[in-house]
C-alpha positions in Angstrom: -9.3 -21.0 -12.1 -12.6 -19.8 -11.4 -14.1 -16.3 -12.6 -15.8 -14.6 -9.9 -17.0 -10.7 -10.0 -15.4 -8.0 -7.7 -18.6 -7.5 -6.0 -18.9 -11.6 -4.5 -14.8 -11.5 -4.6 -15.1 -8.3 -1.8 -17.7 -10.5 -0.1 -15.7 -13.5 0.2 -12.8 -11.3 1.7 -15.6 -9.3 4.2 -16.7 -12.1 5.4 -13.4 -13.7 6.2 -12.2 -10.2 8.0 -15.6 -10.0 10.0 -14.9 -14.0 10.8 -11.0 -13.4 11.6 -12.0 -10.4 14.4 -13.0 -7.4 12.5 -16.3 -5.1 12.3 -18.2 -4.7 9.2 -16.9 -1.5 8.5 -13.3 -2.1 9.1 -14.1 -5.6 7.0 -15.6 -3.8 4.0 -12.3 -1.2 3.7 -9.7 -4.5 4.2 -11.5 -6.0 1.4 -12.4 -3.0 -1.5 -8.5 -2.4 -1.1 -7.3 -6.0 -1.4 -10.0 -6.5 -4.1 -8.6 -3.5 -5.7 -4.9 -4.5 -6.0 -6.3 -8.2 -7.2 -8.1 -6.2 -9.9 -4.7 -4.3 -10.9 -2.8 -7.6 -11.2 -1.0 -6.4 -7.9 -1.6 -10.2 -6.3 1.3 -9.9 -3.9 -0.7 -7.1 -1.9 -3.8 -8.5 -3.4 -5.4 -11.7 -1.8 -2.1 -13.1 -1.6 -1.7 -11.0 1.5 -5.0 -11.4 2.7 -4.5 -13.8 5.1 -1.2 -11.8 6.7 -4.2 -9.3 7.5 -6.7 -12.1 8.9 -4.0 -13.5 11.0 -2.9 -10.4 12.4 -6.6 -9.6 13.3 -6.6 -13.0 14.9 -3.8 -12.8 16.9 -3.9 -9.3 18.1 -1.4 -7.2 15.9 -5.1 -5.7 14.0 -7.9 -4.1 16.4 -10.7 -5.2 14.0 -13.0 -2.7 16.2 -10.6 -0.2 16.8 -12.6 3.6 16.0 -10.3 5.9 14.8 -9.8 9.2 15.6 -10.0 12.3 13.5 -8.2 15.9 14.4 -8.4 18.9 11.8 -6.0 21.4 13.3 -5.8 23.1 10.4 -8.0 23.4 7.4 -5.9 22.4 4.9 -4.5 19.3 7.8 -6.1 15.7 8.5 -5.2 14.0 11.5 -6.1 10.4 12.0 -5.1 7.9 14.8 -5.6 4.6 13.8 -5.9 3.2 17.5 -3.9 0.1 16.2 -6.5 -0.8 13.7 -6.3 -1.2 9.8 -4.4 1.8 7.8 -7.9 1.2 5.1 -10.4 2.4 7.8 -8.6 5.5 9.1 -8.3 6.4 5.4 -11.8 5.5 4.6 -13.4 7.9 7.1 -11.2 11.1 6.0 -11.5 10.6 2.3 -14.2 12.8 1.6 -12.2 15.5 4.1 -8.8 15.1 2.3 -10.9 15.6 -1.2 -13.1 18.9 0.5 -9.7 20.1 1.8 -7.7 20.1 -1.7 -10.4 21.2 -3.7 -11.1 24.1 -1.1 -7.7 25.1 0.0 -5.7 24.1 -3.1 -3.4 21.2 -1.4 -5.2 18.9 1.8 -2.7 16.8 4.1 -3.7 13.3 5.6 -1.4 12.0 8.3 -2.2 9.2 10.5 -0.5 7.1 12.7 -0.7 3.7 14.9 -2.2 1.7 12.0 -0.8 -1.4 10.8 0.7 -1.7 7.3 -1.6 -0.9 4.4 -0.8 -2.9 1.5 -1.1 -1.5 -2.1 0.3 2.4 -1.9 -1.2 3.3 -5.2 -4.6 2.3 -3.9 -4.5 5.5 -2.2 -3.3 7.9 -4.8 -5.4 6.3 -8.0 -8.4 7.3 -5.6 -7.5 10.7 -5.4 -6.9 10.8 -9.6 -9.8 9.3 -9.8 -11.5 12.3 -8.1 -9.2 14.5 -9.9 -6.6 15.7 -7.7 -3.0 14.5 -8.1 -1.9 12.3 -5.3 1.1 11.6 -3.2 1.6 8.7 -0.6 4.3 7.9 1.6 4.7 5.1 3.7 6.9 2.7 6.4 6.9 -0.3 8.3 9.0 -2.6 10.7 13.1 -2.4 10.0 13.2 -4.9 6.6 15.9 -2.9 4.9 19.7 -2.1 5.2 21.9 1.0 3.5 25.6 1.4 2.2 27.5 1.6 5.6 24.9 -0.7 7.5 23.9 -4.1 8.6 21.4 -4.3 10.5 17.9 -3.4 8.6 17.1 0.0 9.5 14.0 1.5 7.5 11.3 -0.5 5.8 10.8 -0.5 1.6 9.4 2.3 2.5 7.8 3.0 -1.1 6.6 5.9 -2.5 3.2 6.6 -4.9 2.0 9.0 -7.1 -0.9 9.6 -9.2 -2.2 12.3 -11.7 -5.2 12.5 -13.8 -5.2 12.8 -17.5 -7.5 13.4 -20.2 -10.0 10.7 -21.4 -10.1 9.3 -17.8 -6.4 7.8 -17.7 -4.3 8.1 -14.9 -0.2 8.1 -14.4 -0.1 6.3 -11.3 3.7 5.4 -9.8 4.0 3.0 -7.0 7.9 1.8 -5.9 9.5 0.8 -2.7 13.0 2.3 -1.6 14.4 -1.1 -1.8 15.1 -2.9 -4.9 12.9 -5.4 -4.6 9.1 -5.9 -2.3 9.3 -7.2 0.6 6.4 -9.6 -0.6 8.5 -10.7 -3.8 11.0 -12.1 -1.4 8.0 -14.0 0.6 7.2 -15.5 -2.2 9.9 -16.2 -3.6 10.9 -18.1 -0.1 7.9 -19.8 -0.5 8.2 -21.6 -3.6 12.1 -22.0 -3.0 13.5 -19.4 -6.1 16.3 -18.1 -5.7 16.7 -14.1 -6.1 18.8 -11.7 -8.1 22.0 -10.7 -6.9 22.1 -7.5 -5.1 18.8 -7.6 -3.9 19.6 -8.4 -0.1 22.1 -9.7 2.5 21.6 -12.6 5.1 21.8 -12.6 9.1 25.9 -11.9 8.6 25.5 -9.3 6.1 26.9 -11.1 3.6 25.0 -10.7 -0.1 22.4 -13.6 -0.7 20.4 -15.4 -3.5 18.6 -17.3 -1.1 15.0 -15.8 -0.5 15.0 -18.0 2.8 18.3 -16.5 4.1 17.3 -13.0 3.0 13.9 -12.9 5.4 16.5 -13.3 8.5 18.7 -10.7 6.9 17.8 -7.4 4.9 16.6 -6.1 1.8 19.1 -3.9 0.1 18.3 -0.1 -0.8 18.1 0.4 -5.1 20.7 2.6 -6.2 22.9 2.3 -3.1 23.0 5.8 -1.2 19.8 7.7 -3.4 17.8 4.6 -2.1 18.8 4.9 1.2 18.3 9.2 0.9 14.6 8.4 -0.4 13.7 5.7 2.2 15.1 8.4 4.8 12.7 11.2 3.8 9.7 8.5 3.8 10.8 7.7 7.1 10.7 11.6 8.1 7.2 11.8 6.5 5.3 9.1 7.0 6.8 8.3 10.9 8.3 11.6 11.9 5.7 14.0 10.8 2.5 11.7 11.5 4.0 10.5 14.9 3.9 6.9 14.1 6.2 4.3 15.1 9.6 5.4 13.7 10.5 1.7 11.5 13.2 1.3 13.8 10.7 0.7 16.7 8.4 -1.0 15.3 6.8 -4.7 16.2 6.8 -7.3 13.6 3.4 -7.8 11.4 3.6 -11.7 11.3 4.4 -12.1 15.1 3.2 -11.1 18.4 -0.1 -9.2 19.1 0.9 -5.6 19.1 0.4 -3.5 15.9 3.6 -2.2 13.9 1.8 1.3 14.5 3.5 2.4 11.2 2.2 5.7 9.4 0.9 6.8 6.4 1.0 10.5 5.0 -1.5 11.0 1.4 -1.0 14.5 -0.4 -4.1 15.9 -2.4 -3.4 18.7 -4.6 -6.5 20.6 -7.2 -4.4 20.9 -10.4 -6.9 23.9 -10.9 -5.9 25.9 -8.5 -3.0 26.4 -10.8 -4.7 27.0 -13.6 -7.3 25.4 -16.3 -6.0 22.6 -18.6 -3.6 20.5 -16.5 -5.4 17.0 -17.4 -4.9 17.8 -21.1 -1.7 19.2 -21.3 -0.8 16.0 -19.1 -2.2 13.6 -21.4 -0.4 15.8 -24.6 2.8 15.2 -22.8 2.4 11.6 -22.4 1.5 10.7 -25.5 4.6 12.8 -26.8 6.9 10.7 -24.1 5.4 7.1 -25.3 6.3 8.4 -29.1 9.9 8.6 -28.0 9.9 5.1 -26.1 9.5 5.8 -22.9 7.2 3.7 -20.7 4.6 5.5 -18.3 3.2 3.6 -15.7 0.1 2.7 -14.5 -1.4 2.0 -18.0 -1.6 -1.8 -17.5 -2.9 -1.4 -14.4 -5.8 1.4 -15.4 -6.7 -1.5 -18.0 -6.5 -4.3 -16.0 -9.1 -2.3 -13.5 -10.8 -1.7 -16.1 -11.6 -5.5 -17.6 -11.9 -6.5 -13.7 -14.7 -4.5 -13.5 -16.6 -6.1 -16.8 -15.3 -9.1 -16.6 -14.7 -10.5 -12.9 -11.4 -12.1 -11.8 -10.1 -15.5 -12.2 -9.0 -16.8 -8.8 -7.4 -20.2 -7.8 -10.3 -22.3 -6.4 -8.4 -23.3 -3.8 -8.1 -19.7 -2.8 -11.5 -19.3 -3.7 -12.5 -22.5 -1.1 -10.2 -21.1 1.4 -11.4 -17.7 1.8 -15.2 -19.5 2.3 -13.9 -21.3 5.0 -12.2 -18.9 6.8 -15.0 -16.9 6.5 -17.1 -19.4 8.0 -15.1 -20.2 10.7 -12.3 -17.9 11.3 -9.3 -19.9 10.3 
């Protein structure tokens, strides 16, 4: 393991985007949010699934110089097509907008569509916190994921995230698929050969599976059965129906072919002061009141584990380290 700073780690990752097809902008956005899930301890969206980006740009599914294109119908309304390019860049460009439009209209909306998937969820909604605005994202992807009554995969994880600001500078920050497990978890899983939890996910038949290998030619199974499969369903209505991306159903594979998934992604900004003074305290009050009677709130570990990142640097495999240098030089 080597320790290596954000700064040169975002470098390392720039320069193997730029190398696999992709301008320096759209490079620069790919890498701050894959740096930034590394940073959380969120490796499986992190530069685990780097190179899933830096394939797809090298083999069509990623414009690397795709421009998008912003609409504002309505003040309070961001409209971004993502011209088949990355979900980061889109985002990127209508940051500042989505922040002007929820600090001047109470609430802004960011909708955009024809992107290709975008990794870390929270990414988006710890920005907003960090701006202080509570945040939520929605999100889909190609068919990965079956419901009560089905075989066939029908919706993507489809995951949710949410973020407010407390007090002090700490953020809640919530980040969960509709399935019960990450898509990526079951990747990896495959990868090294572990078998999964039961209930987790069906093979090619439909019939319930341990093996991660048999589950990737199957489905991933909805958590809590039907209120899964209800929650995936109004992702699926926000992030593809209202953005006008690719409904999951319809939409091309990320690790094969060269056209883009086209998937959407919908971020909610809201000014907690519109509704009044005091909402970071009272938040962080009522927090500290929930941890006193056991309960766990999220996105502590991961504010920390920013936090050292940022002092400190990452440790990183070498050979990661040594493959992202090559790549970098030469594209592959």
């Amino acid at each position: 393991m080597i320790r290596i700073t954000m700064a040169d780690l975002e470098s390392l990752c720039r320069d193997a985007a730029i190398a696999a097809g992709a301008s320096i902008e759209a490079a620069l956005s790919l890498a701050r949010a894959t740096v930034a899930a590394e940073a959380e301890g969120n490796r499986a969206v992190g530069l685990d699934h780097l190179p899933y980006y830096l394939d797809a740009l090298a083999e069509g599914r990623i414009d690397g110089w795709a421009e998008p294109m912003i609409e504002r119908p309505l003040p309070a309304i961001i409209h971004v097509d993502a011209r088949g390019g990355t979900a980061h860049l889109g985002y990127d460009r209508a940051h500042d907008l989505l922040v002007e439009a929820a600090r001047t209209c109470g609430i802004g909306l960011f909708a955009q569509r024809n992107a290709y998937t975008c990794g870390s969820l929270g990414t988006f909604v710890q920005r907003l916190a960090a701006e202080g605005l509570i945040g939520l994202a929605a999100t889909n992807g190609p068919a990965l994921m079956t419901v009560p009554g089905a075989r066939a995969p029908v919706y993507c994880t489809n995951p949710l995230a949410f973020a407010a600001p407390m007090a002090d500078g700490d953020t809640l920050l919530i980040d969960q698929a509709s399935s019960q497990t990450a898509y990526v978890k079951v990747r990896d899983a495959a990868v090294r050969g572990d078998p999964l939890p039961e209930g987790w996910a069906i093979d090619a038949d439909g019939h319930p599976t341990t093996d991660a290998t048999a589950a990737l030619k199957g489905a991933l199974l909805t958590f809590g059965g039907a209120r899964g499969a209800n929650i995936a369903l109004m992702v699926e209505v926000l992030a593809a129906g209202l953005t006008g991306a690719n409904w999951s159903l319809e939409a091309p594979s990320i690790t094969q072919g060269n056209r883009s998934p086209g998937t959407g992604l919908l971020v909610i900004a809201i000014q907690p002061q519109a509704f009044g003074a005091g909402f970071e305290d009272r938040l962080a009050m009522h927090a500290r009141r929930l941890e006193s009677e056991g309960v766990h709130l999220p996105g502590r570990s991961k504010a920390k584990a920013r936090r050292q990142a940022a002092s400190d640097g990452l440790l990183v495999c070498a050979e990661v380290l040594a493959q992202l240098r090559s790549r970098g030089q030469n594209g592959k």
